[in-house]
N, C-alpha and C positions, 0 to 999 in steps of 0.2 A: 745521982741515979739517972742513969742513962732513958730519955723516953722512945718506945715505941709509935713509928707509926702505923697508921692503919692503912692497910691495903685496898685502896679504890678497887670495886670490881671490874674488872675490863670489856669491853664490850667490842663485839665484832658483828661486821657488817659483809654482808655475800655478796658479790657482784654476782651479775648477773653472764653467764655465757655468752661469748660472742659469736659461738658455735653456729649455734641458731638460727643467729642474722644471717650469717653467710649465706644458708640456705633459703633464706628466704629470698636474698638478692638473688641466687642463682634461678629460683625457680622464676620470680616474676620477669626476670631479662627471657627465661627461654618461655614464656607462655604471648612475650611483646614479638619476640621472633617468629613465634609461630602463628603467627594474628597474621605479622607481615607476608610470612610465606601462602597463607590461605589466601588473601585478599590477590597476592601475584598471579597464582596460580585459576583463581578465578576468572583477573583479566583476561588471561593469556589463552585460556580453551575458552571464551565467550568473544574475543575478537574476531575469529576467525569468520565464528557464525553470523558476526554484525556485517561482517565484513561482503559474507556472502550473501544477507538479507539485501543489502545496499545495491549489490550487483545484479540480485535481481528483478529489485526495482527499477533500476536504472534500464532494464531488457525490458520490462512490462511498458515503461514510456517508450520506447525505443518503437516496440511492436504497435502502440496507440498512433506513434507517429507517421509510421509507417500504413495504420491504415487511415491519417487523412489525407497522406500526400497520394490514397487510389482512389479514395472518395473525392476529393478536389478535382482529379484528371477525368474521375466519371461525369461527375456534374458538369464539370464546363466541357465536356462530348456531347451530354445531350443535349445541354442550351446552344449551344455550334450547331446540333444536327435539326436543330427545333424538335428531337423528339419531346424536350419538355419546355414549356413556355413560362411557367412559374415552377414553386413548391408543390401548391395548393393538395392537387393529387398527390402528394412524398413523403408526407408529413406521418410519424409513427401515429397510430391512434389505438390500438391497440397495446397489451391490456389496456381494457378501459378505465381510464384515472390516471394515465402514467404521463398524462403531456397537463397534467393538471393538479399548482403546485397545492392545493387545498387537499387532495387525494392522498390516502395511505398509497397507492400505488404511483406515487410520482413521483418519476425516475432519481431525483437528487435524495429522498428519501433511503433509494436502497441502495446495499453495495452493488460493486460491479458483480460480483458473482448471483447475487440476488435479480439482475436486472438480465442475464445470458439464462437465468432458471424460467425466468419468466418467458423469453421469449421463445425458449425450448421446452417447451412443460414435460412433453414425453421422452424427453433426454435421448434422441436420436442422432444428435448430430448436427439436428436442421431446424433453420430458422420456419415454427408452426404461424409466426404470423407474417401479415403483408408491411411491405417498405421496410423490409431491411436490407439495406445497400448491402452491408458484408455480415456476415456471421461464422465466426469460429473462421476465417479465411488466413491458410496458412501464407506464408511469404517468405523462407528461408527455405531454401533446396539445402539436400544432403547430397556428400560426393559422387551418390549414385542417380542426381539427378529430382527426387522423389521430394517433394515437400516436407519438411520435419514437424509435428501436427503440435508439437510442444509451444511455438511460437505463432498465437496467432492476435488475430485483431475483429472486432466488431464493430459495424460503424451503421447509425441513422440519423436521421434527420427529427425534429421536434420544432413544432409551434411555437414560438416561445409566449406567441400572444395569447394564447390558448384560454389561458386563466383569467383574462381579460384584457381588454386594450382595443382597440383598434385593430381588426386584422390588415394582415398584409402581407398576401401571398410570395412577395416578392424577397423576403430575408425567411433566413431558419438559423435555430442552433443544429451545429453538426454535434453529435456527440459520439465519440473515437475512446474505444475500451480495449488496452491492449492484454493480454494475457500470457505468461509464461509459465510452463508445468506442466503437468499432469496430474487425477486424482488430487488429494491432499496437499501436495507441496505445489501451492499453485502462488504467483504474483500478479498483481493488477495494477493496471494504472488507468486515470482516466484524463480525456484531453476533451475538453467543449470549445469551438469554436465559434462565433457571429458570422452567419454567412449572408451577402445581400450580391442582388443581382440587379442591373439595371435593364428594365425589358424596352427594347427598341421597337418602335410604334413608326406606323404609317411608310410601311412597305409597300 
């Protein structure tokens, strides 16, 4: 008699779709592109503006420069002319507290624009206090001849011994602040110089 077997039941197993995956590769490759193309396009419109931040720093020194090489020519005319014998009288002293570095108003405390507010309170144009060699002085002509008011320079003199020391009328800090702009879009630079004179005696 012939035996029967018995039929194992069969079992099945599903894979999973590759479908899926695909998409999934597709999208993260295009969200890695689109990362990259943000990040490019970033650079590229913020270069420009670095670019021109840079150049107009580079004018603001330019303009500070510019005003110690007239400060420099003034002061050694008046020591030539003996209209001035020392600093002593040149020296800024106003506001009071600006030649004194223990003071909220002393000059290395503020910006340059903070320190052109001060010496202009009433925003006219003009320097309201005494010994400032130059303020707001422009120095680049336009083709019509006319000063262009965008580029100028500010320039005084400071004690430096002020805050203590030993005076000695015979050095000062020059300190030359040049400025480019108008309104809001304005650039500064600042240039301090050590200036000493040797006063010749027994004329």
């Amino acid at each position: 008699m012939a035996k029967r077997l018995a039929a194992k039941p069969l079992k099945f197993w599903i894979l999973p779709s590759s479908q899926g995956t695909g998409l999934i590769v597709v999208i993260l490759v295009l969200a890695f592109l689109l990362s990259i193309g943000i990040t490019l396009i970033t650079i590229t419109s913020t270069g420009p503006q670095v670019s021109a931040n840079i150049r107009s720093q580079d004018q603001a020194f330019n303009a500070a420069e510019a005003g110690f090489d007239a400060a420099w020519m003034a002061i050694e005319s008046n020591f030539a002319d003996e209209g001035w014998t020392s600093f002593e009288e040149h020296y800024l002293r106003e506001p009071a507290g600006i030649d004194l570095p223990q003071d909220e108003n002393y000059f290395r405390k503020k910006t340059d624009l903070e320190i052109l507010s001060m010496l202009d309170q009433d925003n006219d144009g003009q320097a309201d206090i005494a010994n400032v060699l130059f303020f707001k002085q422009p120095f680049i002509r336009r083709d019509d001849g006319s000063f262009d008011p965008n580029y100028t320079y500010t320039v005084f003199l400071i004690d430096d011994e002020a805050g203590g020391g030993v005076a000695d009328p015979t050095d000062a800090l020059l300190v030359c602040i040049g400025v480019i702009g108008q309104g809001a879009n304005l650039a500064t630079a600042r240039i301090e110089v050590e200036l000493a004179v040797e006063l010749q005696t027994g004329r």
